[in-house]
N, C-alpha and C positions, 0 to 999 in steps of 0.2 A: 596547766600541767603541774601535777604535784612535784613534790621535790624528790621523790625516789624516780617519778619516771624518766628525768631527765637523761641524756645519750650519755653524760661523763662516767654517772653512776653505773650504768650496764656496761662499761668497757673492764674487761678482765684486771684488776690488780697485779701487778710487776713486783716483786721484790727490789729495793734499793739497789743500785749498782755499787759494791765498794770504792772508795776512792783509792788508787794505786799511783805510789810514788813515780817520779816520770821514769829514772832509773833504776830504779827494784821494783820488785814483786809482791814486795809487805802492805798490806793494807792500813790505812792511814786513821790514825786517830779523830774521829770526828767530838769536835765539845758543841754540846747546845750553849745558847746564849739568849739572854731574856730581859725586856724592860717590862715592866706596866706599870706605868707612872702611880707613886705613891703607896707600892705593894709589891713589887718584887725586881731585881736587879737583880740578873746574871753575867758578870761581864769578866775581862781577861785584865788582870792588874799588868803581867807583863807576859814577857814570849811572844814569839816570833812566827804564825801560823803560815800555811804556805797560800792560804784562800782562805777568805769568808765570805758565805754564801747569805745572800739575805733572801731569810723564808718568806715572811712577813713583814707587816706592820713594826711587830712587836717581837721576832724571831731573827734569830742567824746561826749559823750554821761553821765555825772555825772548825782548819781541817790542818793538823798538825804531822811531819811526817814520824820514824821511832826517831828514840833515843831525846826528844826534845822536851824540853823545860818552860815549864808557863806555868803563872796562879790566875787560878781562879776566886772570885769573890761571890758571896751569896748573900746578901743584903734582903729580907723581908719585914714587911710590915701588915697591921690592920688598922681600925679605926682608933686604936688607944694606943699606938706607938709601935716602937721596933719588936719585934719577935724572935727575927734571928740573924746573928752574924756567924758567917763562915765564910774563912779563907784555905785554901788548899792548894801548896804548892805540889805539883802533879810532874810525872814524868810518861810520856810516851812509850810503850812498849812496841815488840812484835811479837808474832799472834805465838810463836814457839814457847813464849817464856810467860813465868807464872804473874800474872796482872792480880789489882784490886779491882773489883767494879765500882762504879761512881755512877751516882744518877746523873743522868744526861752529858756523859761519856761513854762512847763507842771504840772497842770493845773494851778497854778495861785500861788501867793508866798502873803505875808504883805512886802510890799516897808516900811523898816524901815529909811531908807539912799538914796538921790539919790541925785547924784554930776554931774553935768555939766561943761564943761570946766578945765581946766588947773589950771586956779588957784584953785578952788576947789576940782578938785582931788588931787594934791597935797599936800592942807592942809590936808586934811583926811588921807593923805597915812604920812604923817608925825605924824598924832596921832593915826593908828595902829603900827607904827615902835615904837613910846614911851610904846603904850602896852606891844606888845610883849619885848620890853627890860626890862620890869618891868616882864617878864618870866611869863605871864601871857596870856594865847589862847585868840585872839579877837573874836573868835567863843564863847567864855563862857562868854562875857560881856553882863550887861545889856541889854537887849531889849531897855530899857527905857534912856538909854544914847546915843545908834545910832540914837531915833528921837531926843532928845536933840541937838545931832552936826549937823543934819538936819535944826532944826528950829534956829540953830547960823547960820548956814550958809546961809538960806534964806534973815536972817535979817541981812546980814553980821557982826554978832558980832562977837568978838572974844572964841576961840574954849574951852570948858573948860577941863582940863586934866582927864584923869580916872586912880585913885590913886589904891595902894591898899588895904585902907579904902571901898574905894568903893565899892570894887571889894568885899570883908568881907560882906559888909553889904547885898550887893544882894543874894551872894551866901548863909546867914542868913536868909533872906527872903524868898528866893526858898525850900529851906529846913524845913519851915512847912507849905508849901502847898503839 
């Protein structure tokens, strides 16, 4: 039997079913996620997804609901070494409101963070290691301090720390809205 005649291949293709929050009606952020040993790593540095589905082997599937905070890492390589770092601190939308696309995010996220190269990943990954030793989720930090290390990092300045004054004041803020 060749490979096209097989029964799987003549059953009618379905469209994905969205994932929907158990409580709302918003459809759910899906991130792809990816190893191949020795060539590419897709994985979630931090945040809090509500399910991960494993595709494959070598696939998964994080399904995040809005409004949520996670980074993503992007790690590749070939036979002569690294080719690409990227970190991107990403925020969850709903489907009403104006998104960024991202590859392999469904439908579309707010790019609050986006790091390019080595040196910049690294510094970033050196000031969620300060967060979290301050025992504090970098998933629960400011929105408004991931563009701030953003807009250091463009203008190469140097990165400013998130205290846990900070950290008081936001979650103060957040709390009478």
């Amino acid at each position: 039997m060749m490979l096209d005649e097989s029964p799987t291949n003549s059953l009618p293709l379905m469209p994905p079913r969205a994932f929907t929050a158990p409580n709302d009606d918003a459809p759910l952020t899906r991130v792809s996620l990816l190893y191949v040993e020795q060539r590419i790593n897709l994985y979630l540095r931090f945040g809090c997804p509500l399910r991960v589905h494993q595709v494959d082997r070598w696939r998964r599937c994080a399904v995040f609901p809005p409004a949520q905070l996670f980074c993503r890492i992007r790690w590749e390589s070939n036979d002569y070494g690294t080719t690409r770092w990227q970190l991107m601190v990403l925020q969850s939308g709903r489907p009403e409101e104006g998104m960024q696309r991202v590859r392999g995010v469904r439908p579309g996220v707010h790019i609050l963070l986006n790091a390019e190269g080595e040196r910049n990943v690294r510094a970033v990954l050196l000031q969620i290691d300060a967060i979290e030793a301050q025992c504090i989720e970098p998933a629960d930090v400011s929105p408004t301090y991931w563009r701030l290390l953003s807009n250091r990092l463009a203008a190469r300045e140097p990165l400013p720390d998130y205290d846990a004054d900070r950290h008081a004041a936001w979650l103060a803020g957040r709390a009478l809205h």
